[in-house]
C-alpha positions in Angstrom: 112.0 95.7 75.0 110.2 92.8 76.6 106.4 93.2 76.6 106.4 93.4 80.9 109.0 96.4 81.1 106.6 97.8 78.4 103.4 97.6 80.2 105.4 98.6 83.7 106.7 101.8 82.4 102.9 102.5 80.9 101.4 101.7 84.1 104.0 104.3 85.9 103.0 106.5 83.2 98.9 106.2 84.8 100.1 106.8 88.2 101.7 109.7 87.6 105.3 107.9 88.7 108.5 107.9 86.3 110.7 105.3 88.2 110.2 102.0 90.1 112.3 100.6 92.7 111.8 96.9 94.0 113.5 94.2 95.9 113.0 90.2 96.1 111.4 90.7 99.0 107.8 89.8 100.6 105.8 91.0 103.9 107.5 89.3 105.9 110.7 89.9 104.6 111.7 86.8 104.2 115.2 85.5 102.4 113.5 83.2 100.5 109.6 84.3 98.9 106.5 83.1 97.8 106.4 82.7 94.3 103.5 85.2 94.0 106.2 87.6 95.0 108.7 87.2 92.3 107.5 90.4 89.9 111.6 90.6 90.0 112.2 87.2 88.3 109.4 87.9 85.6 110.5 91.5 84.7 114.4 90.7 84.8 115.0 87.0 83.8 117.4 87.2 86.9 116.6 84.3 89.6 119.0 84.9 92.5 117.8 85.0 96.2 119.7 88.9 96.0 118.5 91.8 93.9 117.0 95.1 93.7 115.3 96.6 90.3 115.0 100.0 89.6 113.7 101.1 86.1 113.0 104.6 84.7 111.5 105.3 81.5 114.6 105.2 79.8 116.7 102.5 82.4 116.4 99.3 83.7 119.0 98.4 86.1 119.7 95.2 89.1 121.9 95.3 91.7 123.1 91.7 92.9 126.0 91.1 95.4 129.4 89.3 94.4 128.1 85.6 94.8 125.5 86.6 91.6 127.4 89.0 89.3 128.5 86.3 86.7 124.5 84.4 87.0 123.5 88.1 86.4 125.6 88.2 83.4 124.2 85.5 81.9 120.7 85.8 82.7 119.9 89.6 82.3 118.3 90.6 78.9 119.6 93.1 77.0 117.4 95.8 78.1 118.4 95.5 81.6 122.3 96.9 83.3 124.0 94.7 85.8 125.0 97.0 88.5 127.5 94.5 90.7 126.3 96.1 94.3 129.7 96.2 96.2 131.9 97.3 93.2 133.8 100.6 94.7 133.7 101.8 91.5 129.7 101.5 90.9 127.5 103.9 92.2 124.9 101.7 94.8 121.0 101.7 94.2 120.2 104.8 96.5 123.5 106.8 95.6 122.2 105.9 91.9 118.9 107.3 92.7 119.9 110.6 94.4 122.2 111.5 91.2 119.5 110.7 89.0 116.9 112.7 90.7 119.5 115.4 91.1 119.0 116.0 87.1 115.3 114.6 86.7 113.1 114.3 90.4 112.0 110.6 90.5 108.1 109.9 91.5 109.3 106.4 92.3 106.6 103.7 92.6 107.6 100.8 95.2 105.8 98.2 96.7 106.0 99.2 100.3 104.2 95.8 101.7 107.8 94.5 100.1 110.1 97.0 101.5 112.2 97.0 105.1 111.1 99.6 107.4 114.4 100.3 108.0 114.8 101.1 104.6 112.0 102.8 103.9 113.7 106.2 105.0 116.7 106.0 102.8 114.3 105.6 99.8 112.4 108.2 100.5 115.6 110.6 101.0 117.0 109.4 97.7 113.5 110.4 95.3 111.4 113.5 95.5 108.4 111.6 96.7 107.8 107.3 96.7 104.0 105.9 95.8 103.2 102.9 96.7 102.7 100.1 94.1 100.0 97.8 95.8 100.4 94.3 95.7 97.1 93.8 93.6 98.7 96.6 90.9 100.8 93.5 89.6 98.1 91.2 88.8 97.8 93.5 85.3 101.7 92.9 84.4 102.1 90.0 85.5 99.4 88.0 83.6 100.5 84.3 84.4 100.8 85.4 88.7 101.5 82.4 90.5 98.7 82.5 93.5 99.2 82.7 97.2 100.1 79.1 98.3 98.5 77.9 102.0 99.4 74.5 102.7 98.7 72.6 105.8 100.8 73.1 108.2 102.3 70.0 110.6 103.3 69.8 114.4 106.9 69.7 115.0 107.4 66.9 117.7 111.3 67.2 117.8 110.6 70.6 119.5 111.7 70.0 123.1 109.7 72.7 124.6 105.9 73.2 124.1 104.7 76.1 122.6 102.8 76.9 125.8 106.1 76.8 127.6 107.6 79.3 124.8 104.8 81.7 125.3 105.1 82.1 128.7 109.1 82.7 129.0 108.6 85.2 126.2 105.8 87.0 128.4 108.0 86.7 131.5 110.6 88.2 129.0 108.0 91.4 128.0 107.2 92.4 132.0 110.7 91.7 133.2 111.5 94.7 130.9 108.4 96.8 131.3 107.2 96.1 128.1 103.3 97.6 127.6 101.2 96.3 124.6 100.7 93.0 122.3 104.3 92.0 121.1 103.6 91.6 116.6 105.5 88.9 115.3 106.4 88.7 111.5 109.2 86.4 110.4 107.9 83.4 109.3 110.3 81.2 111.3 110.3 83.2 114.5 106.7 82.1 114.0 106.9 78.3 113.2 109.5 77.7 116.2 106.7 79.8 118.6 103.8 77.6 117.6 105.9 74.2 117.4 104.5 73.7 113.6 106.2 73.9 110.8 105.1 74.2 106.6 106.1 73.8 103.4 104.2 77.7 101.8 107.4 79.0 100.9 109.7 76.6 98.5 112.4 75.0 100.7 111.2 76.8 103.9 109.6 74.7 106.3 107.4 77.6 107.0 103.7 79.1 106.7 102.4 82.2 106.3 101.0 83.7 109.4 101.3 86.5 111.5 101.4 86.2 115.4 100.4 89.2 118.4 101.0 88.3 121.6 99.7 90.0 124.5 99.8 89.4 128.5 96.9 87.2 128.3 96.2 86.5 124.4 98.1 84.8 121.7 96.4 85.7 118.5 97.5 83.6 114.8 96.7 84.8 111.8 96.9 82.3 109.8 94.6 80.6 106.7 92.1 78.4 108.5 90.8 76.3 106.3 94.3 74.7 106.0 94.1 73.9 109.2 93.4 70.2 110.3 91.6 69.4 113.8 94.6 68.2 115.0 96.9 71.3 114.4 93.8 73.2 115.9 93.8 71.5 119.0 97.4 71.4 119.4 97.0 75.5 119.2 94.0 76.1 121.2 95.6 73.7 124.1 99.0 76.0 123.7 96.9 79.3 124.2 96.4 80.5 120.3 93.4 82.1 118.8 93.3 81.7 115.5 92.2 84.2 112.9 92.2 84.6 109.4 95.5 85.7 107.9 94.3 88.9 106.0 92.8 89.9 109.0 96.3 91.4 110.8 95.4 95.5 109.9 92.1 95.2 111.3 92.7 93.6 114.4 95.8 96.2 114.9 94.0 99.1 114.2 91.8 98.8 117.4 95.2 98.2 119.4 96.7 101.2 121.4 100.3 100.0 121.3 102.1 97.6 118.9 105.4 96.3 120.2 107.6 95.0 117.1 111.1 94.8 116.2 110.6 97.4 113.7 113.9 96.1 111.3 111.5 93.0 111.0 108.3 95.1 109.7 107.3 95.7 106.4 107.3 99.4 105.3 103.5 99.3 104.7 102.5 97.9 107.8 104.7 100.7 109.8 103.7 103.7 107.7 100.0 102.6 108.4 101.0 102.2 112.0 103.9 104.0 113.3 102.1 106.2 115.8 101.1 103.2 117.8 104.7 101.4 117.5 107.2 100.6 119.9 110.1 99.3 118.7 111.4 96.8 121.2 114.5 93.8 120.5 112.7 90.5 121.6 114.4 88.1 121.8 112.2 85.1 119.6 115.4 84.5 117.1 118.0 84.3 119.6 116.2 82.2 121.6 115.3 79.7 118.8 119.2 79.8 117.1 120.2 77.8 120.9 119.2 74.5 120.6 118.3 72.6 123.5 120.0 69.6 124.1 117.5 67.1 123.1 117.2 68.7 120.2 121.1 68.6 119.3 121.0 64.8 120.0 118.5 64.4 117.5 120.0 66.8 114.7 123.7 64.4 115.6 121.7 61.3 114.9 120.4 62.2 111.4 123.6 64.5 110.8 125.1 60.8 110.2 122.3 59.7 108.2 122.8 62.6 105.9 126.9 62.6 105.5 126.4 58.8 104.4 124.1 59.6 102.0 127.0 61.8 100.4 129.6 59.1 100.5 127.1 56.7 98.6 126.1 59.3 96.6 129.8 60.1 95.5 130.8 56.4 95.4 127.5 55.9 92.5 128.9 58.9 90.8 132.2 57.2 90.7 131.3 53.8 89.5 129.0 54.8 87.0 131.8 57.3 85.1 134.4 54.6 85.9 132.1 52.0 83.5 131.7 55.2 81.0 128.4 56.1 81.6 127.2 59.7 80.6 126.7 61.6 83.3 125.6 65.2 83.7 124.6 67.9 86.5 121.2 67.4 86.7 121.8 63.3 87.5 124.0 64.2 90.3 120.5 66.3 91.6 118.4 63.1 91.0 121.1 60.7 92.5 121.6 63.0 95.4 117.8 63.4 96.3 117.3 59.5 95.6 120.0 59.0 98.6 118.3 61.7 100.6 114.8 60.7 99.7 115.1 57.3 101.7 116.4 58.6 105.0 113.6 58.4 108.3 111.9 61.8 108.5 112.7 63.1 105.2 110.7 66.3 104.7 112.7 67.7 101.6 115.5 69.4 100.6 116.6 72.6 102.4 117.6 74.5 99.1 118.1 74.4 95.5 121.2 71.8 94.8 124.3 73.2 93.9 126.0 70.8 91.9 128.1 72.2 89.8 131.4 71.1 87.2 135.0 73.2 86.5 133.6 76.9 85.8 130.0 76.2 87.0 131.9 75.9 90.3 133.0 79.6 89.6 129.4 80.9 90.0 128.9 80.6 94.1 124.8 80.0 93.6 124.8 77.9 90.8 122.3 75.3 90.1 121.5 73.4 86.6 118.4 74.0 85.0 116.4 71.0 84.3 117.6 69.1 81.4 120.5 71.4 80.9 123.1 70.5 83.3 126.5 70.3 82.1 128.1 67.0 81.3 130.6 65.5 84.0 133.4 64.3 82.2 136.5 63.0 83.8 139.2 64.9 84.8 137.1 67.6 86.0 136.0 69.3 89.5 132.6 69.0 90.7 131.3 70.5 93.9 127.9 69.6 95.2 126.5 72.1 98.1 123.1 70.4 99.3 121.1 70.1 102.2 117.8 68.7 103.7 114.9 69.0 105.6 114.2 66.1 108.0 112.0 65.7 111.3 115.2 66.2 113.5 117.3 69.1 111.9 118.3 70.8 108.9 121.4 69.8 106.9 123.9 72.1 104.8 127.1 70.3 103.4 129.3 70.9 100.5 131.8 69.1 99.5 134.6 69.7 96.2 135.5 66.4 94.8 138.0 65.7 91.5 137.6 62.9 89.6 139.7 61.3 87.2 143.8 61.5 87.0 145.3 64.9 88.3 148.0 64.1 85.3 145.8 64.9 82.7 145.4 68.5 83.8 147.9 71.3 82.8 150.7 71.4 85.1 150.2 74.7 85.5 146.3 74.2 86.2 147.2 71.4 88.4 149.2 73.3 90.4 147.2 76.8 91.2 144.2 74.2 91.3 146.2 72.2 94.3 147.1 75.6 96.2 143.5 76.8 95.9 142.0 73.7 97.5 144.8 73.4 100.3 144.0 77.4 101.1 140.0 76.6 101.6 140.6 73.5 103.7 142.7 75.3 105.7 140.8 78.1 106.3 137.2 75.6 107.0 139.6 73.5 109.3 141.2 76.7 111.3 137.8 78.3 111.6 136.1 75.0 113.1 139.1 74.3 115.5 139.2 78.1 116.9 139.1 78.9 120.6 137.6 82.3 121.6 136.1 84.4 124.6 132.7 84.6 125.4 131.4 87.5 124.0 133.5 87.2 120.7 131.1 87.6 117.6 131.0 86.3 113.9 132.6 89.7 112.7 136.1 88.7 114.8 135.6 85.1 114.0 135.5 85.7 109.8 139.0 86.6 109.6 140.8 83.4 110.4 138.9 81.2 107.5 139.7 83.9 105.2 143.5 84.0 106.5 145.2 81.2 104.4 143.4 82.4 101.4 144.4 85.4 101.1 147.9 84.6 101.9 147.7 83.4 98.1 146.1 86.5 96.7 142.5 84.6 96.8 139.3 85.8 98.9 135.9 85.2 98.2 132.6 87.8 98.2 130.2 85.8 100.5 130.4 85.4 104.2 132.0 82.5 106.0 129.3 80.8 107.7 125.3 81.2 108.5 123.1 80.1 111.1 121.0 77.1 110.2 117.5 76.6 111.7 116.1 73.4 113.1 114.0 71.8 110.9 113.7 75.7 109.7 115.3 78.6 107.6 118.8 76.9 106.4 120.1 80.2 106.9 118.8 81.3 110.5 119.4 84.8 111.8 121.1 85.6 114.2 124.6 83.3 114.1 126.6 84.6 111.1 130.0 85.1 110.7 130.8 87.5 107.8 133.2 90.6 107.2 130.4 93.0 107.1 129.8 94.6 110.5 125.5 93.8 110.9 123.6 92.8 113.5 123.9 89.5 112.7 127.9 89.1 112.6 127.8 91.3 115.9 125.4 89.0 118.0 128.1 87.0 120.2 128.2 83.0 119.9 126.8 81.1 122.6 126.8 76.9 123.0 123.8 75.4 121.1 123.9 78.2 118.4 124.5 76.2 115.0 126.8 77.9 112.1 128.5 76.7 108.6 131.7 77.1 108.2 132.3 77.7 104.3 135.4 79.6 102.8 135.4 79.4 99.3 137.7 80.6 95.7 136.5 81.2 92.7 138.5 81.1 89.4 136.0 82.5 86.6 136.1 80.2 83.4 138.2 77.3 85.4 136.5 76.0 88.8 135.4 76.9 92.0 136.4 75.0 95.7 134.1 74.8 98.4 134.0 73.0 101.7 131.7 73.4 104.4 131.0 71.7 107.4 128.1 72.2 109.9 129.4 73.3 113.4 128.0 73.2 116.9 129.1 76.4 119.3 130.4 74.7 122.5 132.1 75.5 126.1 135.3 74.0 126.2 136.7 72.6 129.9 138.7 75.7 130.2 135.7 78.3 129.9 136.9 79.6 126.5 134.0 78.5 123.5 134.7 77.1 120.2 132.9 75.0 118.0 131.6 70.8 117.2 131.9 69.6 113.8 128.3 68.0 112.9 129.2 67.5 109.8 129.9 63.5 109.0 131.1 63.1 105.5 134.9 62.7 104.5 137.0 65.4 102.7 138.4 64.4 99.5 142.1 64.5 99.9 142.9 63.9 95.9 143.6 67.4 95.7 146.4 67.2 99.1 148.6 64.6 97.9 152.3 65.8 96.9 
């Protein structure tokens, strides 16, 4: 038993619990977290952006979706079960907790400053009672804590509206629909496209922590001060911001009479301290910041070209360098990548961990090579790279299945099912980014047709087809999302200027994985019907489409 799950299940013992329920979460319930909120990673081994722990005094089990069942294979130790959360024939986390306190009623400790609101309920109806397991109760466990990073923040000048500007169509917003009391903000990126600044707190995330309440005639940020510089104060204080200290959100709230929030955005601490004073209102911060102005497209196009060369070079150098018999592996094709990327105007960094993955790497949808481990890329093989950046004008999110070598030295029959599986997810990218639809029509109606030519040869994959993707922000931006699962996302309707991927996938454990995604723009077409603008400027290796 490793020495954390030890000193957890000790610690239950001293708080009178028997269970303990968390998720990779944090308080603003963000995709990606703070480091200082990974207690998941440290007591599991498992580091995908998906999972949920829940360990009694005699069981330790995660739940991962599909994209991280075979990465939770291989990571989890031996103490720990791999529940694969969308298996039929496995019991999910709460089902899993209402049998088991059906025989033996759970005290579950669960750090509620990490837990949805929304979810809160369900948890609750699952145990017999929940505690909450403070965010300072980890310090103890978790010896080597990575701290609370506050960077300094930078203004965002490709922003085409001024935060002053934002502020008041989102107040006009609040009294058009009789909305009483300070509007609480609490996604991170909601935040950074409010306030025209963006960060780097969060790996990946152009983001900063901060919390933001907005009132008729105040705009209060809480943010960490002393990371500010005078010029990001001034550009603040001229837009209408007060700024506070970030820890010091409960106190100011407490002397407020009404807090409107979108409560599937609050943490379940912050409601339960709350919830008499809560309205929970829709506003409409992330749908207005997924439409992109039109300045603001024109500049994303412009480095959209930058970025796609940097993959043909990139590809071309990988080429060459195999071609002359040079060892190659994984983590160079990271290196090479960023070296490409590294050297185009406005580079900020990239937008997520590299995938660059070879034959059954491919298999695993999340993959990524650890440092200094990566496997070798020997010819014939398949290698698919899904990468993205950061830069002063947009965000980037490619990926791109390449073969290299002679398709006669595979296995006829490999060659083959390997050929059909490639044609299938082209297919399905290119049907999905020529589509025309109805205004009104959402990502839940729009997931089928990528998935169409797939499964017309018995293939299908576990992840959605396409994400929104922020500018200069979250890669994967809420609300555009087309994916078979009917959420609020999927259901929000496109509308021109909202940006998507468009990424069908198939996945042959132990042989390769095939990938291809472009970046598309939702547009009106001359006859009134939308559909979508490929961004995305990079060729398509066609090795795998020749007869």
């Amino acid at each position: 038993m490793s020495s954390i799950l030890h000193e957890l299940r000790c610690e239950l013992q001293k708080k009178g619990c028997n269970a303990f329920f968390i998720a990779l979460s944090d308080p603003h319930l963000s995709e990606y977290i703070p480091n200082h909120y990974t207690f998941l990673r440290a007591l599991s081994g498992f580091t995908g952006s998906n999972g949920t722990v829940v360990v009694t005094m005699d069981d330790a089990r995660l739940w991962t979706d599909s994209r991280y069942w075979e990465q939770a294979a291989q990571q989890l130790g031996p103490d720990f079960t791999l529940m694969r959360d969308g298996d039929r024939t496995l019991a999910g986390v709460y089902e899993w907790l209402k049998e088991k306190n059906a025989t033996t009623p759970l005290t579950l400790a669960c750090p509620l400053s990490c837990l949805s609101a929304s979810l809160c309920p369900r948890l609750k109806e699952a145990v017999t009672k929940v505690v909450d397991f403070e965010n300072h109760d980890f310090d103890a466990l978790w010896p080597n804590r990575p701290a609370l990073v506050f960077n300094t923040p930078f203004i965002h000048h490709a922003s085409s509206v001024s935060s002053a500007d934002k502020l008041a169509r989102l107040r006009a917003h609040l009294k058009d629909n009789h909305v009483n009391g300070g509007l609480l903000l609490t996604r991170l990126d909601d935040i950074a496209w409010i306030t025209n600044l963006r960060g780097s707190d969060i790996d990946y995330n152009p983001v900063f922590l901060s919390w933001a309440f907005i009132k008729e005639t105040s705009a209060q940020l809480f943010i960490r001060l002393e990371a500010l510089t005078d010029e990001v104060k001034a550009h603040l204080v001229a837009a209408g911001w007060e700024l506070l200290p970030y820890e010091a959100l409960e106190e100011v709230l407490s002397l407020e009479d009404v807090i409107v929030t979108k409560v599937a955005d609050l943490n379940a601490r912050l409601y339960e301290k709350f919830e008499s004073k809560l309205v929970n209102f829709k506003h409409p911060v992330a749908l207005w910041k997924s439409i992109k102005t039109p300045e603001e497209i024109a500049g994303l196009k412009a480095v959209m070209v930058d970025d796609g060369l940097t993959l043909e070079y990139f590809i071309a150098e990988i080429k060459e360098r195999l071609a002359k018999g040079e060892a190659l592996t994984e983590n160079d094709a990271v290196d090479i990548l960023h070296k490409y990327r590294s050297r185009i105007p406005g580079f900020i960094g990239e937008s997520f961990t590299t995938i660059a993955a070879v034959n059954d790497h491919a298999a695993l949808p999340h993959y990524a090579p650890t440092p200094g481990q990566g496997a070798p890329i020997k010819m014939p093989c398949v290698l698919l790279v899904d990468s993205g950046a950061h830069y002063d004008r947009g965000t980037t999110d490619t990926t791109r299945t390449w073969f290299l070598g002679d398709v006669n030295n595979l296995n006829p029959d490999d060659l083959k099912q390997l050929k059909a599986d490639y044609r299938a997810v082209y297919q399905g990218m290119m049907d999905l980014m020529n589509a025309e639809f109805e205004p009104g029509t959402t990502g839940f109606e729009l997931d089928p047709i990528a998935r169409r030519p797939l499964q017309a040869i018995g293939a299908d994959y576990g992840h959605g087809t396409g994400h929104g993707i922020g500018l200069t922000l979250n890669v994967h931006e809420a609300p555009p999302n087309i994916s078979p699962r009917d959420m609020e996302g999927p259901k929000t309707p496109f509308a021109p200027g909202m940006i998507v991927s468009d990424e069908p996938g198939i996945y042959r454990p132990g042989k390769w994985g095939i990938r291809i995604e472009n970046m598309l723009l939702c547009v009106e077409k001359p006859n009134g019907k939308y559909g979508f603008e490929c961004l995305t400027k990079c060729s398509i290796d066609d090795t795998l489409m020749k007869d």
